[in-house]
C-alpha positions in Angstrom: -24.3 -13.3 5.3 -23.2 -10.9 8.3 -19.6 -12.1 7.7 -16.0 -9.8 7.2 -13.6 -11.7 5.5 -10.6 -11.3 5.3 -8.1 -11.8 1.8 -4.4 -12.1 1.7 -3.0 -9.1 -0.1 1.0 -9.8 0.2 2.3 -11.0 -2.9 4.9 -12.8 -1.1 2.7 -14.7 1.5 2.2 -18.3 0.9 -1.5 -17.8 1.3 -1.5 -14.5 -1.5 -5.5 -14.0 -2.6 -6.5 -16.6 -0.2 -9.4 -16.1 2.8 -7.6 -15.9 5.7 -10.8 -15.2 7.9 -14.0 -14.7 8.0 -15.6 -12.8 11.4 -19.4 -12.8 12.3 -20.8 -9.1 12.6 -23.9 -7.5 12.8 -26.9 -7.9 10.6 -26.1 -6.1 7.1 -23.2 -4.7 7.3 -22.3 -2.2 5.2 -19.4 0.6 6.1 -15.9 -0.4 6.8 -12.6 1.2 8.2 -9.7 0.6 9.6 -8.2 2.4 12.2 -5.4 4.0 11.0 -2.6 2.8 13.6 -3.4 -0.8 13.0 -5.5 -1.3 16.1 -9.2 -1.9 15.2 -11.4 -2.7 11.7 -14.6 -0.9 12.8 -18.1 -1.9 10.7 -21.6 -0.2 10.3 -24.4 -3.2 10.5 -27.6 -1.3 9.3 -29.8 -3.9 9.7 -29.7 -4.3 13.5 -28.2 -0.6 14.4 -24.6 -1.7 15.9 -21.1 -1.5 15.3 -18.9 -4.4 15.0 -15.7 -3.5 16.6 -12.9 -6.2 15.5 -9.6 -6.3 16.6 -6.6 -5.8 13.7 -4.6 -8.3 15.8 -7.0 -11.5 16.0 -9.5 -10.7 13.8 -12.3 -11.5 15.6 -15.1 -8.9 17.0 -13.9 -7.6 20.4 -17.2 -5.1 20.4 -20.7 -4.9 19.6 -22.2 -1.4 20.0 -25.5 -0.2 20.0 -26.4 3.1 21.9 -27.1 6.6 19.4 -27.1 4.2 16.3 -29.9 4.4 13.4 -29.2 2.2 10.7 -25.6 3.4 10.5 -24.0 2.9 6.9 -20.9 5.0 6.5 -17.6 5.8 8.9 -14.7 7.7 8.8 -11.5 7.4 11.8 -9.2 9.7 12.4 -5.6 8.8 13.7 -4.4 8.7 17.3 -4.2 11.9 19.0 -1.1 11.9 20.3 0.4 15.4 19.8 -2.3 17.3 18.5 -6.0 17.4 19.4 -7.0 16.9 23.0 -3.6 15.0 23.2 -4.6 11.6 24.9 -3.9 9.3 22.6 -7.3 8.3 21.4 -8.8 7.9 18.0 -12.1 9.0 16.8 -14.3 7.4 14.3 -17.6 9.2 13.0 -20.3 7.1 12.3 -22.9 8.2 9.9 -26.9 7.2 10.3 -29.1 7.2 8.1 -31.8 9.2 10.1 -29.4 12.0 9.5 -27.6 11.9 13.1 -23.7 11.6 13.2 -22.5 9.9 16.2 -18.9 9.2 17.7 -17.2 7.0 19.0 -13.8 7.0 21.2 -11.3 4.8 21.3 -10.1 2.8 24.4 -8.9 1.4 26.6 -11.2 2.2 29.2 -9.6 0.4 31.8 -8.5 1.8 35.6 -5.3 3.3 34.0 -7.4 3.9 30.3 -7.7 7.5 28.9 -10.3 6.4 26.6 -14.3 5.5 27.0 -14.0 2.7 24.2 -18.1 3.6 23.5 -20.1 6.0 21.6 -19.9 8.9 23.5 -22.3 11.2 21.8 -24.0 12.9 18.4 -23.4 16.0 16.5 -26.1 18.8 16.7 -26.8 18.7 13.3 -29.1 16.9 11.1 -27.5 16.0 7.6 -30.2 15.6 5.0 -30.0 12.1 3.1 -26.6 11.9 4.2 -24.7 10.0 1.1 -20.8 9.0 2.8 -18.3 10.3 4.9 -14.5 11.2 4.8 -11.6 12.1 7.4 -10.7 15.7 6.6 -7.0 15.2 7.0 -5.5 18.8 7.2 -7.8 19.5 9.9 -5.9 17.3 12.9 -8.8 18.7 15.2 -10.9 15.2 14.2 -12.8 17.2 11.4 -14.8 15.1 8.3 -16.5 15.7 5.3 -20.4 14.7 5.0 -21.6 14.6 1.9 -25.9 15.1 2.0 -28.4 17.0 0.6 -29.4 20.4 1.8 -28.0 23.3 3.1 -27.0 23.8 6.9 -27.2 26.4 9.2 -23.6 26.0 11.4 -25.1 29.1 13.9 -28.3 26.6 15.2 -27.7 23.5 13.7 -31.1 23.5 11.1 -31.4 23.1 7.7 -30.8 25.9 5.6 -32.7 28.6 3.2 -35.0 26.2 1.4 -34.9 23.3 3.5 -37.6 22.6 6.4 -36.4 22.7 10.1 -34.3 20.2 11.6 -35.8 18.4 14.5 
């Protein structure tokens, strides 16, 4: 079933370990995050090469995107840049494919006074070899994560390394 669903975890709620809500996504999905200021629950659906982008505050999907996404399984999301990065207040989350690609999104809004494109905006150079999961590096506040794959990487051109065939 493409479904979220969501538990009560507060032990003092009257509705403690009960479903709260359950929100329609794409077809299989698989990775989850939340965004870490509370804002947005974003989720991989491998089966029909989206991302289900569901708001924290009504729970329902708010987003369905598509573009430079190959059965995507895994994410990671930084936090809001407000006083570090590019400083404009955006997040970033970095969704992992499982042709290899790594594509990103930024956060919103994207309206007349928005800072923010809301959209995938683009995909690394690189080509990560059976790429396994994916984590937020968080002393790097530059929007830096970890990919964990197999294969070594050239950083100078973006191919695999000694050993590995070329990345196309």
């Amino acid at each position: 079933v493409n479904l979220v669903t969501f538990i009560d975890t507060n032990p003092k709620s009257s509705t403690f370990h009960e479903v709260i809500q359950q929100t329609v996504v794409g077809d299989s999905p698989r990775g989850i995050a939340w965004e870490p200021g509370n804002e947005d629950i974003l989720v991989c659906c491998e089966g029909d090469n989206t991302l289900s982008v569901i708001s924290a505050f009504s729970l329902e999907e708010r987003k369905s995107l598509s573009s430079q996404l190959n059965q995507p399984f895994d994410l990671a999301i930084t936090g809001r840049q407000t006083t570090y990065g590019f400083n404009r207040g955006v997040y970033f989350a970095y969704i992992l494919n499982r042709n290899g690609r790594l594509a990103t999104f930024e956060s919103g809004p994207n309206s007349v006074n928005g800072w923010g494109f809301d959209d995938i905006v683009g995909s690394a150079q690189f080509l990560f070899l059976n790429p396994k999961t994916i984590q937020v590096d968080h002393i790097n506040l530059a929007s830096a994560v970890w990919i964990v794959h197999e294969g070594p990487i050239d950083p100078a051109c973006g191919a695999e390394g000694p050993g590995g065939v070329p990345a196309v």
